[in-house]
C-alpha positions in Angstrom: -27.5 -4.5 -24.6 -24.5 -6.2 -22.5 -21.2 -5.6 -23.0 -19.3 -9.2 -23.6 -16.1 -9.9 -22.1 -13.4 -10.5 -24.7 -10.7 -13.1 -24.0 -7.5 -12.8 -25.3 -5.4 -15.6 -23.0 -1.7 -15.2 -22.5 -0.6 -18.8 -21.6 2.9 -19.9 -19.9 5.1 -19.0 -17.2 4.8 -16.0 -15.3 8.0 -14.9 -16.1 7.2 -15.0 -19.9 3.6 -13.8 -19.8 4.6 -10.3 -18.0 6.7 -9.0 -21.1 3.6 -10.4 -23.3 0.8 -8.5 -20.4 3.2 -5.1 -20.5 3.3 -4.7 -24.3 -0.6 -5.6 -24.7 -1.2 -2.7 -21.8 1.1 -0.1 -23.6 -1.3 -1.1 -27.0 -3.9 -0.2 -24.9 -2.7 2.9 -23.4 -2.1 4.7 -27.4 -5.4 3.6 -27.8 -7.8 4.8 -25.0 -8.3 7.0 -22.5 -8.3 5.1 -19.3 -7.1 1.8 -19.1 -7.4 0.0 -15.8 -6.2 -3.4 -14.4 -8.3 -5.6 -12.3 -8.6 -9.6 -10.9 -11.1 -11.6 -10.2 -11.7 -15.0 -9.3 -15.6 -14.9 -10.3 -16.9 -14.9 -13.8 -15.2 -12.2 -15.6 -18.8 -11.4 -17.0 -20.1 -11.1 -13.7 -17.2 -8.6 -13.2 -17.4 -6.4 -16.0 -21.0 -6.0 -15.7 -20.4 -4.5 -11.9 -17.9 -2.6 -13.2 -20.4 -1.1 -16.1 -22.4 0.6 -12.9 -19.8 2.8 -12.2 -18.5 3.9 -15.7 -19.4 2.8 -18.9 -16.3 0.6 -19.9 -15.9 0.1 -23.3 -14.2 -3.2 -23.0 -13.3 -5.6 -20.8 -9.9 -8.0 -22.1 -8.8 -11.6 -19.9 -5.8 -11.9 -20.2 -4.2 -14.1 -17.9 -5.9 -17.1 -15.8 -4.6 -19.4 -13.0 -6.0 -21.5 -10.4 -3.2 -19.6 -7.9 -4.4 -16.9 -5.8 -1.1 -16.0 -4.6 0.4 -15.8 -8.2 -2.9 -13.4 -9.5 -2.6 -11.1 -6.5 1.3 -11.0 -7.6 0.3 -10.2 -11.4 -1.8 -7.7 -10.3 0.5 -6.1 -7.6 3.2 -5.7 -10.5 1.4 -3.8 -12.4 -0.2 -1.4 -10.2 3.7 -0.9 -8.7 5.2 -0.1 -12.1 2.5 1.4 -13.4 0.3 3.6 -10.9 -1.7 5.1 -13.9 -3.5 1.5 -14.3 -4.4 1.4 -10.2 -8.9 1.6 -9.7 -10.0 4.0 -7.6 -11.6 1.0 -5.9 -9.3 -1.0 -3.2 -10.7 -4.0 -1.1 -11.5 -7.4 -1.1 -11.2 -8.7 -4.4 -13.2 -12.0 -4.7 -10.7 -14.9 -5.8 -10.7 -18.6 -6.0 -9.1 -20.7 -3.4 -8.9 -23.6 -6.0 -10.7 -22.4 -9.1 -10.0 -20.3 -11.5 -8.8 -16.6 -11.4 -8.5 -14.0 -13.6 -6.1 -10.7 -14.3 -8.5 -8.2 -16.8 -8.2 -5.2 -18.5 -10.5 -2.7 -18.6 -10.5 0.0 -21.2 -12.8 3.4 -21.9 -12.5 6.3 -24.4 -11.4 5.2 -27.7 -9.2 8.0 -29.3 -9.3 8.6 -32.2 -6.6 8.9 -34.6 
């Protein structure tokens, strides 16, 4: 059975959304093991399902969407500078959207438990 992406959009300014993005990451951090941060200018479905042949994620969360590359790859770069623990294994190309849509995701594995 396929894992679905959730969406869980954070709307605004970029300067508003990051406090909103940091606190919704440090949820996820108390709650799993590995929590990873990714973007993708594809369908986040598409995505998730790649990343499910490497490591059985749990979940996949949208977060944040914009039709600016430059502003995703910004998001992204943020978080993996102030917080190396979210950084994939994986670097390269990331496929984005020159006019389309774009997406910064979560990805989360390892529920703990309580």
């Amino acid at each position: 059975m396929e894992k679905k992406v959730e969406y869980s959009l954070i709307k605004g300014n970029i300067i508003d959304v990051l406090p909103t993005l940091e606190r919704s990451i440090k949820i996820f951090e108390k709650k799993y093991v590995s929590v990873k941060v990714g973007i993708t200018g594809r369908n986040p479905q598409e995505r998730f399902n790649e990343h499910q042949k490497t490591r059985r994620w749990n979940r996949m969360v949208v977060k944040y969407k914009t039709n600016s590359e430059s502003l995703i790859n910004k998001v992204e770069d943020y978080f993996i500078l102030y917080h190396p623990q979210l950084k994939n294994n994986w670097m390269g190309y990331s496929h984005l959207s020159k006019g389309g849509d774009n997406y910064f995701y979560i990805l989360l594995y390892g529920k703990k438990t309580d």
